[in-house]
C-alpha positions as a printed NumPy array, in Angstrom:
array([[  0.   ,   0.   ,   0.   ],
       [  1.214,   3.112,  -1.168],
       [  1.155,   6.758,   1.839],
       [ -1.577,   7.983,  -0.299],
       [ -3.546,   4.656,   0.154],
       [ -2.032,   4.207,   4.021],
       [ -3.471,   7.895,   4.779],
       [ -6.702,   7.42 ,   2.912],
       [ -7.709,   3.906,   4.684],
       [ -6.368,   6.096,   7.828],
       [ -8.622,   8.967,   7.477],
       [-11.64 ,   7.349,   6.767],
       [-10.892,   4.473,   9.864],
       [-10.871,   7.582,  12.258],
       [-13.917,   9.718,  10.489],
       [-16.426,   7.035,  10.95 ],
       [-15.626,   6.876,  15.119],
       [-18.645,   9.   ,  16.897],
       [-17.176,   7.546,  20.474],
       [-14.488,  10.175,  21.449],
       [-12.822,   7.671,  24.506],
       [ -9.375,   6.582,  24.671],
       [ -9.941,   3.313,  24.639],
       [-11.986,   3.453,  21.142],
       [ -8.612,   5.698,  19.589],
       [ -6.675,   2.723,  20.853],
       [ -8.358,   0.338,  18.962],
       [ -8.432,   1.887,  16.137],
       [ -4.832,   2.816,  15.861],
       [ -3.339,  -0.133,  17.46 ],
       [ -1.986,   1.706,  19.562],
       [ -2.03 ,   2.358,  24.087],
       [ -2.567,   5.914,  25.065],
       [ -1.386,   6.665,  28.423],
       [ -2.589,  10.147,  30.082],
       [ -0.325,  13.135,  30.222],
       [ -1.88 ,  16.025,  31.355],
       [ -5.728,  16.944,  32.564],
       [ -6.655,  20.595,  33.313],
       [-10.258,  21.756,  33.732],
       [-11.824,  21.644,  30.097],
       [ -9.038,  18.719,  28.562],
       [ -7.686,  15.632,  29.22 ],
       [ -4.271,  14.985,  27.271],
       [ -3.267,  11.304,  26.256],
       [  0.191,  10.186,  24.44 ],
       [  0.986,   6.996,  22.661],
       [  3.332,   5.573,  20.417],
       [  2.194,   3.727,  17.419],
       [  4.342,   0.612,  15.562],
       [  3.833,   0.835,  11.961],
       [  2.869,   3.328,   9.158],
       [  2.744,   6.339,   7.954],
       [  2.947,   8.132,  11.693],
       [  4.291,   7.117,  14.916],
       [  3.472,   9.337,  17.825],
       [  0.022,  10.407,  19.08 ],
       [ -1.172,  13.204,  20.937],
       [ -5.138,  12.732,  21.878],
       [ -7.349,  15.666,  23.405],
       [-10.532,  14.866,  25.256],
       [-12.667,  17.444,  26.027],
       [-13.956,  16.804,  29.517],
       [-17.852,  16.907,  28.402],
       [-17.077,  14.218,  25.76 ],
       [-18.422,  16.112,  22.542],
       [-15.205,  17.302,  21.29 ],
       [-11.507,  15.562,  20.779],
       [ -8.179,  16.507,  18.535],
       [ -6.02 ,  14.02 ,  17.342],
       [ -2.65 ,  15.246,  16.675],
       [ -0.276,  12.349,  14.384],
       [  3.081,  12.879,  13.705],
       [  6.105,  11.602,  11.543],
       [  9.716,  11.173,  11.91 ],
       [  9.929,   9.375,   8.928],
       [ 12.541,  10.556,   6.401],
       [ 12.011,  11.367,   3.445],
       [  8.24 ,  12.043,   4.095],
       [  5.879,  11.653,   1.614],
       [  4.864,  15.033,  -0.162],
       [  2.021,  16.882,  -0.93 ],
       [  2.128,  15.794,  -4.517],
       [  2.589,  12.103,  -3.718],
       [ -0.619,  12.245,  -1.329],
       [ -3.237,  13.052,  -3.701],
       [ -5.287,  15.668,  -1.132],
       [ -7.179,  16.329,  -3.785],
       [ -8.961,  12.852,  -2.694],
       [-10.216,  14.743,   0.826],
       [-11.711,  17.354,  -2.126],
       [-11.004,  20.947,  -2.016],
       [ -9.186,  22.566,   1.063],
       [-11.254,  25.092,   2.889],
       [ -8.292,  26.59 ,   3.625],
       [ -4.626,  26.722,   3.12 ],
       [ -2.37 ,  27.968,   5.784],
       [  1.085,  29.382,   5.961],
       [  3.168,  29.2  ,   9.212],
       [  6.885,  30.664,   8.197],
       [  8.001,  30.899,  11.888],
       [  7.523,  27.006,  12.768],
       [ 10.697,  24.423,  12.312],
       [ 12.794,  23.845,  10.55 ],
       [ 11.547,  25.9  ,   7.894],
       [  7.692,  26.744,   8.637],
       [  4.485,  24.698,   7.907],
       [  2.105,  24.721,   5.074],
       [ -1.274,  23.5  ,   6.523],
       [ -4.227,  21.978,   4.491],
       [ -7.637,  21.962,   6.015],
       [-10.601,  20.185,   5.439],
       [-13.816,  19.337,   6.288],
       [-15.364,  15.906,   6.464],
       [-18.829,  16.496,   7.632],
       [-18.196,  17.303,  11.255],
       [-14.337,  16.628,  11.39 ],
       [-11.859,  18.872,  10.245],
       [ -9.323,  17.177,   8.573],
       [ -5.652,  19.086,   8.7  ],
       [ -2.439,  17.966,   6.734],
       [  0.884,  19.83 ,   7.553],
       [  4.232,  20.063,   5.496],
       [  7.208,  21.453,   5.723],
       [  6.672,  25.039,   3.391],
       [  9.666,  24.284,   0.957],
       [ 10.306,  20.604,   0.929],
       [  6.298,  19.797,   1.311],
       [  7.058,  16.763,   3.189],
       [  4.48 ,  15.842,   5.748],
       [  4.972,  16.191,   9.289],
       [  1.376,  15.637,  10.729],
       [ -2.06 ,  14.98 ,  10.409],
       [ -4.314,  16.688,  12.549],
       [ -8.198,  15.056,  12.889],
       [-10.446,  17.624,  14.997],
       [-14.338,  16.899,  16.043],
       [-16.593,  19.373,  16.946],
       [-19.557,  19.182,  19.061]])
């Protein structure tokens, strides 16, 4: 399976989840989220995951349970680009942001929306290499 594939199957795994637990992000990403940080509106999870196009996890959990971000990273070298993805699979971007003053060399940031999840794919701004994706639901 080719990254745009890998984040395609990936994207539409996590859109179809409704239950915004822990425990239903670790099944679906294989991965065991252990709790980092809680303050009075969030609770923060970490994980690692094995395989794939990503392999560290940040989870948000709103306290009332309506609302979570999941934050995906890569270290992987080279990263696939914006080219090789395909995005234009997610449709068009309802926005396109520039970040110049993130590392190493700022962060070009694709947003979309899936029905009630915002979808968001960073790159690098010159090399266009991915560095996350970034799944947010709304209540």
């Amino acid at each position: 399976m080719d990254s745009s594939q890998e984040l395609d199957k990936l994207i539409r795994l996590l859109s179809t989840t409704s239950e915004l637990e822990a425990k239903r992000f670790e099944q679906l990403l294989g991965a065991s989220f252990k709790p980092t940080t809680e303050n009075r509106w969030w609770r923060f999870f970490a994980a690692e995951i094995g395989a794939g196009l990503f392999s560290h996890a940040e989870l948000r959990l709103h306290q009332d349970g309506d609302r979570a971000l999941l934050h995906l990273s890569t270290p992987r070298l080279p990263a696939p680009t914006d080219s090789e993805l395909q995005l234009d699979r997610l449709g068009e971007p309802a926005s396109v942001e520039v970040n110049p003053d993130l590392p190493p060399d700022g962060v070009l940031t694709y947003v979309f929306c899936l029905e009630a999840l915002q979808v968001s794919l960073q790159f690098t701004r010159r090399a266009r290499e991915l560095q996350a994706l970034i799944l947010q639901w709304s209540a």
